[in-house]
PDB file of N, CA, C and O in Angstrom:
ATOM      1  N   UNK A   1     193.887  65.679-260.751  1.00  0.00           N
ATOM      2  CA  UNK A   1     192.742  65.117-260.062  1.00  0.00           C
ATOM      3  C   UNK A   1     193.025  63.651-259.750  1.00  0.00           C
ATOM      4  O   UNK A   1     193.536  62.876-260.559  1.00  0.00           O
ATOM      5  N   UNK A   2     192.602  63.293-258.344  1.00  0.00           N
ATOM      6  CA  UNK A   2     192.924  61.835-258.310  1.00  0.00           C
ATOM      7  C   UNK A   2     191.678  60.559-259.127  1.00  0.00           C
ATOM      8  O   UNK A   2     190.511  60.769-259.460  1.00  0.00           O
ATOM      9  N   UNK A   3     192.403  59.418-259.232  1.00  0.00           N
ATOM     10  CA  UNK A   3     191.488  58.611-259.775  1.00  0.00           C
ATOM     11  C   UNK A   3     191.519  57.442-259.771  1.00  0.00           C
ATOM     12  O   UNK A   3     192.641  56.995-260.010  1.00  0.00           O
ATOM     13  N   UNK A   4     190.687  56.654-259.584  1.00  0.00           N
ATOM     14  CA  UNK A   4     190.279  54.833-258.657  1.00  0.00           C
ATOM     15  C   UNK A   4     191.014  54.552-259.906  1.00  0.00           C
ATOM     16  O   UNK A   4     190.621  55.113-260.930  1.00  0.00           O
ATOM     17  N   UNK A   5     192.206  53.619-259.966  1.00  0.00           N
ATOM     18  CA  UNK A   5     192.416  52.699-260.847  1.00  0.00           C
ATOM     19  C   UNK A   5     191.717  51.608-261.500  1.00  0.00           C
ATOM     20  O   UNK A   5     191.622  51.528-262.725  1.00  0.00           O
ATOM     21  N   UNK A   6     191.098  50.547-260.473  1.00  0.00           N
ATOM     22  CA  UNK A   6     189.729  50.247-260.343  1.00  0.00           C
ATOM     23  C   UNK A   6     188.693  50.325-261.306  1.00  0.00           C
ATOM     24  O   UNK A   6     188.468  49.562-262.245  1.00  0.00           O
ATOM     25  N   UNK A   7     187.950  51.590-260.866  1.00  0.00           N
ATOM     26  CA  UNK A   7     186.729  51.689-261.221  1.00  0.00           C
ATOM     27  C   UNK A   7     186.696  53.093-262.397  1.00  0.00           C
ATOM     28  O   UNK A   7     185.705  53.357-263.077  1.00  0.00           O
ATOM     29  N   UNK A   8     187.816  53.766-262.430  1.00  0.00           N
ATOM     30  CA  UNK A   8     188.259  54.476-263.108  1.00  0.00           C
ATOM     31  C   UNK A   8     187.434  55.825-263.099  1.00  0.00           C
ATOM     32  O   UNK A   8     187.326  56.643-264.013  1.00  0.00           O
ATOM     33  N   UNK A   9     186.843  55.850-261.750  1.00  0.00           N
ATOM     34  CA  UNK A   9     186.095  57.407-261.161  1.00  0.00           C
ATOM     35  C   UNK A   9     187.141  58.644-261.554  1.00  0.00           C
ATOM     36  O   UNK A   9     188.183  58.639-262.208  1.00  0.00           O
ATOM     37  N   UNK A  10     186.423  59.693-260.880  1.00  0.00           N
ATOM     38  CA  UNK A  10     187.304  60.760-260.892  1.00  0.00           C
ATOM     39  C   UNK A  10     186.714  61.402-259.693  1.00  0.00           C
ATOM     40  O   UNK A  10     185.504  61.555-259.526  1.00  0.00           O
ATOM     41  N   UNK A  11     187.989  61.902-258.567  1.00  0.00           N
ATOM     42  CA  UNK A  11     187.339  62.371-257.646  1.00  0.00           C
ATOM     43  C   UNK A  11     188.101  64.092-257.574  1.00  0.00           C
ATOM     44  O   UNK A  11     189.060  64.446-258.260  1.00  0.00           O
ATOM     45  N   UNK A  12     187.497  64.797-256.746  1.00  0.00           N
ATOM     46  CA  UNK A  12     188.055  65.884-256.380  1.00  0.00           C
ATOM     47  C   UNK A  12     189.576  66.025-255.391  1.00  0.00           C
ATOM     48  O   UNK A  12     190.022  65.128-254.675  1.00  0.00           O
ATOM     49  N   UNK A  13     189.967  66.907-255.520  1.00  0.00           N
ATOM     50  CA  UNK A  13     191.236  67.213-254.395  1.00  0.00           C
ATOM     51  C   UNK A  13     190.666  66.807-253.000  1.00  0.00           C
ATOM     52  O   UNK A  13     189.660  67.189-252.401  1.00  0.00           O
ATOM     53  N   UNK A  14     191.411  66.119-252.757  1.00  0.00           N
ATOM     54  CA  UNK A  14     191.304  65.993-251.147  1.00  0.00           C
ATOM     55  C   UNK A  14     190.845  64.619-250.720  1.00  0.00           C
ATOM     56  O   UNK A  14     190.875  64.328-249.524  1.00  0.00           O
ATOM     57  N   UNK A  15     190.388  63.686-251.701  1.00  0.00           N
ATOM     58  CA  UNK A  15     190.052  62.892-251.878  1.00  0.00           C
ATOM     59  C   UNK A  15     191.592  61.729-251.727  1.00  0.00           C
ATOM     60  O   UNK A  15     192.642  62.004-252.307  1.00  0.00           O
ATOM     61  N   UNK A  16     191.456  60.712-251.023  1.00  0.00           N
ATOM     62  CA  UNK A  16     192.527  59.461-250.906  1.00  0.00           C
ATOM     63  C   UNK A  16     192.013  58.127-251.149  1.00  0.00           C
ATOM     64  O   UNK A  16     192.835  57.211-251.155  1.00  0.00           O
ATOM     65  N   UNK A  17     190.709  57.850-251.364  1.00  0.00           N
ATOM     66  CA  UNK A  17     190.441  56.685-251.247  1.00  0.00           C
ATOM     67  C   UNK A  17     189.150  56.592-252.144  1.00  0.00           C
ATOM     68  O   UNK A  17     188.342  57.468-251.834  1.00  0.00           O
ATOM     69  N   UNK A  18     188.821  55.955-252.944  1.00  0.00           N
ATOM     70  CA  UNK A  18     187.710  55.575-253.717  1.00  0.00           C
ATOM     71  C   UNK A  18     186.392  54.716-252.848  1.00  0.00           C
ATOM     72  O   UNK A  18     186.382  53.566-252.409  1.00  0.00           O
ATOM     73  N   UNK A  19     185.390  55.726-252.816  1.00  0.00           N
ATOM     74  CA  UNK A  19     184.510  55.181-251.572  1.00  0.00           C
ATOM     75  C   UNK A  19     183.280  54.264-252.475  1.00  0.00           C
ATOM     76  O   UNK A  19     182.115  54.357-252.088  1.00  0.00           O
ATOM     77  N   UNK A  20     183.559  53.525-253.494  1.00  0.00           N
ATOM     78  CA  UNK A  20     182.996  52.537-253.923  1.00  0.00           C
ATOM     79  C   UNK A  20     184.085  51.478-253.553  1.00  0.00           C
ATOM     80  O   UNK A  20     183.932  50.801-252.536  1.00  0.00           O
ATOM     81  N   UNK A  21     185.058  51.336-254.265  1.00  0.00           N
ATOM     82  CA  UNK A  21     185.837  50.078-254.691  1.00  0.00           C
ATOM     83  C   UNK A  21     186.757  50.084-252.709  1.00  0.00           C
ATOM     84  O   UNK A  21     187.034  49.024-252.149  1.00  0.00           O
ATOM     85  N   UNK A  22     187.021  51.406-252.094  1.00  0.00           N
ATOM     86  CA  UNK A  22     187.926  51.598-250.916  1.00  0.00           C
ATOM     87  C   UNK A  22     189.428  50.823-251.137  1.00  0.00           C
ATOM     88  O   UNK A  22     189.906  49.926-250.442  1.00  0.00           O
ATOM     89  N   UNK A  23     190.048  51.524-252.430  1.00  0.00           N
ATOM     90  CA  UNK A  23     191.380  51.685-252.405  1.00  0.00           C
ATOM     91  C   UNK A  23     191.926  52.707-252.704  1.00  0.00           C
ATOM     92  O   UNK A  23     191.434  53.673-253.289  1.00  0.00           O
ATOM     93  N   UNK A  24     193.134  52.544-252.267  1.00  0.00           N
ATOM     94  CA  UNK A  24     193.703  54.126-252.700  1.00  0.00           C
ATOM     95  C   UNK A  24     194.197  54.982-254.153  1.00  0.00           C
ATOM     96  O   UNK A  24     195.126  54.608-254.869  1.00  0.00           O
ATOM     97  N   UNK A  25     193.269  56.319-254.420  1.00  0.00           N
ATOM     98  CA  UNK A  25     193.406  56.995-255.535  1.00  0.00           C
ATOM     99  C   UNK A  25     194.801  56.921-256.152  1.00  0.00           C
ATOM    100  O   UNK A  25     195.626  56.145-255.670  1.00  0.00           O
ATOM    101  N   UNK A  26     195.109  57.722-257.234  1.00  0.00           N
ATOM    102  CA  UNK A  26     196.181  57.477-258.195  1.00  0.00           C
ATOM    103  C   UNK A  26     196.294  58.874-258.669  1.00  0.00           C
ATOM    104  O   UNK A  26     195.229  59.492-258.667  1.00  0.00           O
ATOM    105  N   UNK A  27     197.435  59.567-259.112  1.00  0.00           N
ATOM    106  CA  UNK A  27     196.906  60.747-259.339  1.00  0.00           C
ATOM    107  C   UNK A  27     197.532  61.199-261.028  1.00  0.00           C
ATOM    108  O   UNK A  27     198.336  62.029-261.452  1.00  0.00           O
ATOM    109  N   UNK A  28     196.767  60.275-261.563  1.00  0.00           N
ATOM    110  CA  UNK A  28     196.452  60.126-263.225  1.00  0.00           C
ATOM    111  C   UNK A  28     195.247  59.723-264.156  1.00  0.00           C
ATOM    112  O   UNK A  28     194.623  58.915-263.468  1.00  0.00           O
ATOM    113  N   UNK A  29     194.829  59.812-264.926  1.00  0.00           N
ATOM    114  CA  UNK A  29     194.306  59.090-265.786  1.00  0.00           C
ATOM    115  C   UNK A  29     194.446  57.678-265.493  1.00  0.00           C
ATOM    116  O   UNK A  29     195.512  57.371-266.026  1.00  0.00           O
ATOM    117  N   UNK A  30     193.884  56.498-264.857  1.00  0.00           N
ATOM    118  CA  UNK A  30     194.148  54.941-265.312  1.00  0.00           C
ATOM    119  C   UNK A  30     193.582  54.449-266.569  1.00  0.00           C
ATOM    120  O   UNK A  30     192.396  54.409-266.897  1.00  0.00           O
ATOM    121  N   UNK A  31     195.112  53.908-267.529  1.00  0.00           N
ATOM    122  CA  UNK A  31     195.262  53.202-268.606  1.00  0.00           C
ATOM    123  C   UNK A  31     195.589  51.926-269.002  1.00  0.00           C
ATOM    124  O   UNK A  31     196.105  51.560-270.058  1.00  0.00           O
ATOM    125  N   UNK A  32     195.037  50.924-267.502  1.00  0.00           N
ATOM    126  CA  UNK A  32     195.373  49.602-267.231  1.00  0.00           C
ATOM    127  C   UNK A  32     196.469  48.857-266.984  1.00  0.00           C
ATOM    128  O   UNK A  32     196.609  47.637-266.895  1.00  0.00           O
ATOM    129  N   UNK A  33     197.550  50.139-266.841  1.00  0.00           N
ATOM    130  CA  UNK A  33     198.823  49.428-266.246  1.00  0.00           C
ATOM    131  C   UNK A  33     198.848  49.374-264.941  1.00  0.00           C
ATOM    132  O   UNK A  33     199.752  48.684-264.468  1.00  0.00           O
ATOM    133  N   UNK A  34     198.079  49.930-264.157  1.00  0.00           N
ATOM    134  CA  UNK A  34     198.061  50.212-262.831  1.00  0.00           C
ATOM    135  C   UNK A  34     198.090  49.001-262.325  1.00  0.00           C
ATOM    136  O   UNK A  34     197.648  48.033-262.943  1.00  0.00           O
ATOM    137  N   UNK A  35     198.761  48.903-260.816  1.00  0.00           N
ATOM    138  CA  UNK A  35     198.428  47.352-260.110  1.00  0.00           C
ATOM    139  C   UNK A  35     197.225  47.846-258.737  1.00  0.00           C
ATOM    140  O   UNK A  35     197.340  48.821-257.994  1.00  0.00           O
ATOM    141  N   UNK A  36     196.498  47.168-258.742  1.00  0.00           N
ATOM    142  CA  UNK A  36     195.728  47.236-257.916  1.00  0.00           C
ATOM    143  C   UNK A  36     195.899  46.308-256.988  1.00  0.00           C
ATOM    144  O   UNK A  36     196.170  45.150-257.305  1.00  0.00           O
ATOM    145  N   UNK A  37     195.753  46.724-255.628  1.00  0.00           N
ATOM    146  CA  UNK A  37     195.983  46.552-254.673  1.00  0.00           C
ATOM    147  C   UNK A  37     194.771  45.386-254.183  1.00  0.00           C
ATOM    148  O   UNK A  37     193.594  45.743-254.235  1.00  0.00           O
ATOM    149  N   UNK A  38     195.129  43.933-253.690  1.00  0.00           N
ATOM    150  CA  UNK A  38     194.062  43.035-253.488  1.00  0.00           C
ATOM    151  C   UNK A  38     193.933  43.342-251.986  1.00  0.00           C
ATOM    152  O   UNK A  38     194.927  43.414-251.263  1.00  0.00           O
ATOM    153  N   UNK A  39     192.571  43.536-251.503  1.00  0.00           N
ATOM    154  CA  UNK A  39     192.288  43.773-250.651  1.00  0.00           C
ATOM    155  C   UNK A  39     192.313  42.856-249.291  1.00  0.00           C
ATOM    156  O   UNK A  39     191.900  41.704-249.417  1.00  0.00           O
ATOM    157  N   UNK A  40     192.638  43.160-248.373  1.00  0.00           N
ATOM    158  CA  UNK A  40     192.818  42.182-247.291  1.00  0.00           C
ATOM    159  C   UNK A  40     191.422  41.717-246.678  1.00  0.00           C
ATOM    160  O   UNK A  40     190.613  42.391-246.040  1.00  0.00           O
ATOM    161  N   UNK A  41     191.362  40.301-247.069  1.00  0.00           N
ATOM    162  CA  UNK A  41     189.429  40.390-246.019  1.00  0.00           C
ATOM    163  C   UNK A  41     189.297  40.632-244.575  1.00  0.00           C
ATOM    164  O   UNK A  41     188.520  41.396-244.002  1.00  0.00           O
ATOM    165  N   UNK A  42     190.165  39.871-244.102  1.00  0.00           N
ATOM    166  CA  UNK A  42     190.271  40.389-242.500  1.00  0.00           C
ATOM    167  C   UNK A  42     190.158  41.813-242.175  1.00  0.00           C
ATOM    168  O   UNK A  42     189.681  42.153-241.093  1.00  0.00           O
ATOM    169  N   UNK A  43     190.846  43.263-243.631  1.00  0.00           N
ATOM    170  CA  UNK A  43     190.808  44.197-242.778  1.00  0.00           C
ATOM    171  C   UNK A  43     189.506  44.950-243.459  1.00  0.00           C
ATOM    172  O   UNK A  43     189.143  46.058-243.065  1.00  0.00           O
ATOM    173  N   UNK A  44     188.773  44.161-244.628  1.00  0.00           N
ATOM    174  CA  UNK A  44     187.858  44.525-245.496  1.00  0.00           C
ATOM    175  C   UNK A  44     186.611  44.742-244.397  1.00  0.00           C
ATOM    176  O   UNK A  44     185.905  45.715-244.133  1.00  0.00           O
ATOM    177  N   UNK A  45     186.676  43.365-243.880  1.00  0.00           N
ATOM    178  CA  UNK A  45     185.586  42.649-242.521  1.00  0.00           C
ATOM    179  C   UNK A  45     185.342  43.919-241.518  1.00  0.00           C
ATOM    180  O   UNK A  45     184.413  44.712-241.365  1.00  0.00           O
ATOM    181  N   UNK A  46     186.555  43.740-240.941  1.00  0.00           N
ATOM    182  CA  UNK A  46     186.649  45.152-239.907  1.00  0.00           C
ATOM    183  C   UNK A  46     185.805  46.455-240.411  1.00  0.00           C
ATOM    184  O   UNK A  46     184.872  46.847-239.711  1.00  0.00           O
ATOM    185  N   UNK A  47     186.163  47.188-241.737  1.00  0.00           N
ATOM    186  CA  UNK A  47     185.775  48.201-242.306  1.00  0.00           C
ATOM    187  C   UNK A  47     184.276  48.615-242.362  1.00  0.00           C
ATOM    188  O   UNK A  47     183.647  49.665-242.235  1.00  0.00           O
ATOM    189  N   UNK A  48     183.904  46.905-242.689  1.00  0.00           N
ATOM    190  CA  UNK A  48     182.509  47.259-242.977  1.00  0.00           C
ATOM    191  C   UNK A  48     182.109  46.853-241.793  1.00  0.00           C
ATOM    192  O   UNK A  48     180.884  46.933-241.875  1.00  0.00           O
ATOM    193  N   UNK A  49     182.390  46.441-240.668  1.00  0.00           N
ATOM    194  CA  UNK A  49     181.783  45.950-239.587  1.00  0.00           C
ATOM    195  C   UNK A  49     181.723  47.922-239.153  1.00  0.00           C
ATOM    196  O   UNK A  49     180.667  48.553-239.211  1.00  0.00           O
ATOM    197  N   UNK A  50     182.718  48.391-238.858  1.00  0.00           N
ATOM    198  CA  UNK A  50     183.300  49.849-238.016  1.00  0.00           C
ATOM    199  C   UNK A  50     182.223  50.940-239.006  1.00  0.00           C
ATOM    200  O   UNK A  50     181.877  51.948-238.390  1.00  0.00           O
ATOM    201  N   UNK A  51     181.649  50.808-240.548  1.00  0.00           N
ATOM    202  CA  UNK A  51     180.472  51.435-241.154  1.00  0.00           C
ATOM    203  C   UNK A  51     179.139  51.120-240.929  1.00  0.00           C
ATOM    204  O   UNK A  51     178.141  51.790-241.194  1.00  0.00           O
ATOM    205  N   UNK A  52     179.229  50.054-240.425  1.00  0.00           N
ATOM    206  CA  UNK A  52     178.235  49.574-240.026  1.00  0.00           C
ATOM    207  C   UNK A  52     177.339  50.112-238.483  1.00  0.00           C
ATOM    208  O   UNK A  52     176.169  50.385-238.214  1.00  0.00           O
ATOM    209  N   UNK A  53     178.541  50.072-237.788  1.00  0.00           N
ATOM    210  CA  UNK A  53     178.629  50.649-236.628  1.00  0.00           C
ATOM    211  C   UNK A  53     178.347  52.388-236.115  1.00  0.00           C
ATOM    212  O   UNK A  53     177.867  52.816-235.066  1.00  0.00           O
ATOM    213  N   UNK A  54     178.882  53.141-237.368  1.00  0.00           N
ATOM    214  CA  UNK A  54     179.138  54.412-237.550  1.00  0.00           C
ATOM    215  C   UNK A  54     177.301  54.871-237.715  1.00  0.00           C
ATOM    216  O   UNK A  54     176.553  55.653-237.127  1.00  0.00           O
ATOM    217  N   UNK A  55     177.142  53.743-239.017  1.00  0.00           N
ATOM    218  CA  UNK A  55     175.681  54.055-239.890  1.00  0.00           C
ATOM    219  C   UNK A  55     174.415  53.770-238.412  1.00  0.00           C
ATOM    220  O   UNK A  55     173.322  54.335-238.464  1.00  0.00           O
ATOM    221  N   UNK A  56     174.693  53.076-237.499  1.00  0.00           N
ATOM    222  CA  UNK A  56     173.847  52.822-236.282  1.00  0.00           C
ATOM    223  C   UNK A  56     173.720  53.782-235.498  1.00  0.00           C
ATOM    224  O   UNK A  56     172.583  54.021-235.092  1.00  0.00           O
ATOM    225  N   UNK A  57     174.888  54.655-235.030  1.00  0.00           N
ATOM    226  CA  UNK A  57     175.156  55.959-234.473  1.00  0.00           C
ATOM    227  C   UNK A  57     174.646  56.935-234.408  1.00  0.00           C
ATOM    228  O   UNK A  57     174.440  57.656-233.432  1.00  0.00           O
ATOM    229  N   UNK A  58     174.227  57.125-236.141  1.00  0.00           N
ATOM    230  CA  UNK A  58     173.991  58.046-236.665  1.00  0.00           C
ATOM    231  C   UNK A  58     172.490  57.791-236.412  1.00  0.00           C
ATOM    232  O   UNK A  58     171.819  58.754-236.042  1.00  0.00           O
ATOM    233  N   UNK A  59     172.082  56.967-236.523  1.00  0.00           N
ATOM    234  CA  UNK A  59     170.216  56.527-236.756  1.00  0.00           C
ATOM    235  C   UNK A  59     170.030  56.783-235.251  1.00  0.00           C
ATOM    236  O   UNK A  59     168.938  57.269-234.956  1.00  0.00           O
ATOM    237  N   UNK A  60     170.842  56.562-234.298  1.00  0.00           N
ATOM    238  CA  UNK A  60     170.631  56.474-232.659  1.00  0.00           C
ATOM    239  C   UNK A  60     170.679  58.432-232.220  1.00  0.00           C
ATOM    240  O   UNK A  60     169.777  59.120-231.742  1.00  0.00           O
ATOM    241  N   UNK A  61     172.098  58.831-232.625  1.00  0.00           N
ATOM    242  CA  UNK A  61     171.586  60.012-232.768  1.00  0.00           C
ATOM    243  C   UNK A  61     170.641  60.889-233.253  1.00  0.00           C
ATOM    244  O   UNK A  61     170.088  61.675-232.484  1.00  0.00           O
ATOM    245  N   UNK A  62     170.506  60.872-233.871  1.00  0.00           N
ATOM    246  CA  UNK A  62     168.712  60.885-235.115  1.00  0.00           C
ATOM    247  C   UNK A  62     167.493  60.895-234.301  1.00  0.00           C
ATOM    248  O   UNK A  62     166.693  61.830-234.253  1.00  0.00           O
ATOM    249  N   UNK A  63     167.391  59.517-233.512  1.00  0.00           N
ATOM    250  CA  UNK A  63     166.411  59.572-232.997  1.00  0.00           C
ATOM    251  C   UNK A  63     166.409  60.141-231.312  1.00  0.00           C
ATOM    252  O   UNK A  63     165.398  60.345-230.641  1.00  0.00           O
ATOM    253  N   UNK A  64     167.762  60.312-230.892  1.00  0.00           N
ATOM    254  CA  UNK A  64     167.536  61.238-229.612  1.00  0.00           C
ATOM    255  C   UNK A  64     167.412  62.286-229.813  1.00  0.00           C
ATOM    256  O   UNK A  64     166.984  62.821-228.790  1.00  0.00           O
ATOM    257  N   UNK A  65     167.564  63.103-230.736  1.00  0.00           N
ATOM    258  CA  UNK A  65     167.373  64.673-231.120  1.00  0.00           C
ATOM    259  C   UNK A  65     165.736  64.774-231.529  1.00  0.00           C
ATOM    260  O   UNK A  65     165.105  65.706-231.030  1.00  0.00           O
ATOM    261  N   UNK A  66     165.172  64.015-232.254  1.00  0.00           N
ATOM    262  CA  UNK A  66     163.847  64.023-232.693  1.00  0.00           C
ATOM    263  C   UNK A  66     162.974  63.849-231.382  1.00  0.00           C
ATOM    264  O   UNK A  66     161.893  64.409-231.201  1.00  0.00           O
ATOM    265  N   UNK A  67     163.720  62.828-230.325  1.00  0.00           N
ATOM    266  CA  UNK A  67     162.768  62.551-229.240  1.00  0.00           C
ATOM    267  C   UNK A  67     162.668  63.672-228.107  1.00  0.00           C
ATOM    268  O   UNK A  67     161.875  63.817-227.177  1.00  0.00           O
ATOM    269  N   UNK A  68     163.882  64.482-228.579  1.00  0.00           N
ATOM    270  CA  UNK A  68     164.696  65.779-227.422  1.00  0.00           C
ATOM    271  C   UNK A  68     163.699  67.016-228.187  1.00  0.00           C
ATOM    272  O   UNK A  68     163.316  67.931-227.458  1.00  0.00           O
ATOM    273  N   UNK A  69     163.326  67.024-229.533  1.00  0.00           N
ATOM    274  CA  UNK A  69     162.485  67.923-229.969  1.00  0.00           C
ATOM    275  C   UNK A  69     160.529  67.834-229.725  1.00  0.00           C
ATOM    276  O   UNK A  69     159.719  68.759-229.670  1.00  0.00           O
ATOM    277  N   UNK A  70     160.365  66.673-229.650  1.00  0.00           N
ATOM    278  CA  UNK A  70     158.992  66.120-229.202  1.00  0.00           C
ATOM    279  C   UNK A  70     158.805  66.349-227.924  1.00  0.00           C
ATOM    280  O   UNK A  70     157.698  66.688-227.507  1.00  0.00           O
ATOM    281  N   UNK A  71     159.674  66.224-227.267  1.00  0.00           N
ATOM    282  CA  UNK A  71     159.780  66.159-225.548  1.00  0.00           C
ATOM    283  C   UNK A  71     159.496  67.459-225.183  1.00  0.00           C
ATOM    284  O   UNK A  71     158.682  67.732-224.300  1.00  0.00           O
ATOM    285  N   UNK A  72     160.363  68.593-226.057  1.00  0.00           N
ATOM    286  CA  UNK A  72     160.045  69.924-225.854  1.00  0.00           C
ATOM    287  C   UNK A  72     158.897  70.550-226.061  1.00  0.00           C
ATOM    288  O   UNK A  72     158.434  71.560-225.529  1.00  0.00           O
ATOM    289  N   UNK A  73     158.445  69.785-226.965  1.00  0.00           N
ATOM    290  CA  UNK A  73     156.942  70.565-227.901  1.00  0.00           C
ATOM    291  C   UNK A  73     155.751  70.766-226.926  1.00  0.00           C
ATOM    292  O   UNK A  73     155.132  71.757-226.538  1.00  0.00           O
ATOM    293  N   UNK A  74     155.652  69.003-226.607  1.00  0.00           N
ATOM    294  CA  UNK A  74     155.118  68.795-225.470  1.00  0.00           C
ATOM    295  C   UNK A  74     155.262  69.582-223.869  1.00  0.00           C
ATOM    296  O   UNK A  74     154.310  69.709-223.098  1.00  0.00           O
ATOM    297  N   UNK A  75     156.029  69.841-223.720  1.00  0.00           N
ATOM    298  CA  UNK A  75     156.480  70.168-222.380  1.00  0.00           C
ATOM    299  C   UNK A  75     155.742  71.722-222.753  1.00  0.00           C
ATOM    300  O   UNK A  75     154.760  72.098-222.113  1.00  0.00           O
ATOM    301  N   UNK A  76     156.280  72.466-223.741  1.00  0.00           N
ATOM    302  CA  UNK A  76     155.668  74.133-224.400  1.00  0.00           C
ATOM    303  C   UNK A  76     154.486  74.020-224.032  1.00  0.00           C
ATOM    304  O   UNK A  76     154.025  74.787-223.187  1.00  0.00           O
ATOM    305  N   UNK A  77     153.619  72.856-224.699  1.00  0.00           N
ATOM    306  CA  UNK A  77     152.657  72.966-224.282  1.00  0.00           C
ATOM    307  C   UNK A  77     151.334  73.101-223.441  1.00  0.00           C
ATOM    308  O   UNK A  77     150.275  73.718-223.560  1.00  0.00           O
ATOM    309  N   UNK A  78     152.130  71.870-222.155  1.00  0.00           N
ATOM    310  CA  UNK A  78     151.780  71.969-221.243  1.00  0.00           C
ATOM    311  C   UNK A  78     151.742  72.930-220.506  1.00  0.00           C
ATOM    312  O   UNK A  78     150.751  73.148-219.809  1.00  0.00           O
ATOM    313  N   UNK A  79     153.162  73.962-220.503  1.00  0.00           N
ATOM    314  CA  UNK A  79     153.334  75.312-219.939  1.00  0.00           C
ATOM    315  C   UNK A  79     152.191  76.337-220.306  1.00  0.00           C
ATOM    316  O   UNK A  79     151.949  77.297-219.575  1.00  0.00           O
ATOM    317  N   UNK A  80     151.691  76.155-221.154  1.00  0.00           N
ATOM    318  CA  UNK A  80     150.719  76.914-222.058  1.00  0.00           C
ATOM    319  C   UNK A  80     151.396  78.149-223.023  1.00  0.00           C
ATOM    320  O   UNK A  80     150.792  79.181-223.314  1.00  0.00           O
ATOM    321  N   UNK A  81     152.102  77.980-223.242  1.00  0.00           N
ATOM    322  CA  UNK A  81     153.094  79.120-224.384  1.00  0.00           C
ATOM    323  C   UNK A  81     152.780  78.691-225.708  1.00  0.00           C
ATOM    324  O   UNK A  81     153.285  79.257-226.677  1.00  0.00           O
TER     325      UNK A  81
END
């Protein structure tokens, strides 16, 4: 099973990256010899700027489907069905 050196999680197969700490898994037990990897801010910046971005998407999609389901309800109705 892999595991955050870090934060010393445990994740499932398939898993590469520890989505608290966002470095890459280990595929042992960590017993503090591990070196952890210092994170770059420039590409830290980016990351959370591009989740940030993703998390907006998602709220934008969200609300065109809800407005695409209201739109319909309405429209049913008017038809009289």
């Amino acid at each position: 099973m892999p595991w955050c050196p870090k934060c010393k999680a445990e994740f499932r197969e398939g898993f590469t990256e520890c989505n608290t700490c966002h470095i890459p898994l280990i595929d042992h037990r960590p017993d503090g010899t591990e070196h952890i990897p210092e994170p770059d801010p420039a590409e830290e910046k980016a990351q959370r700027k591009a989740r940030r971005r993703q998390h907006l998407l998602r709220i934008v999609q969200t609300l065109i489907v809800i407005l695409l389901a209201l739109a319909a309800v309405f429209l049913l109705q008017n038809m009289g069905v």
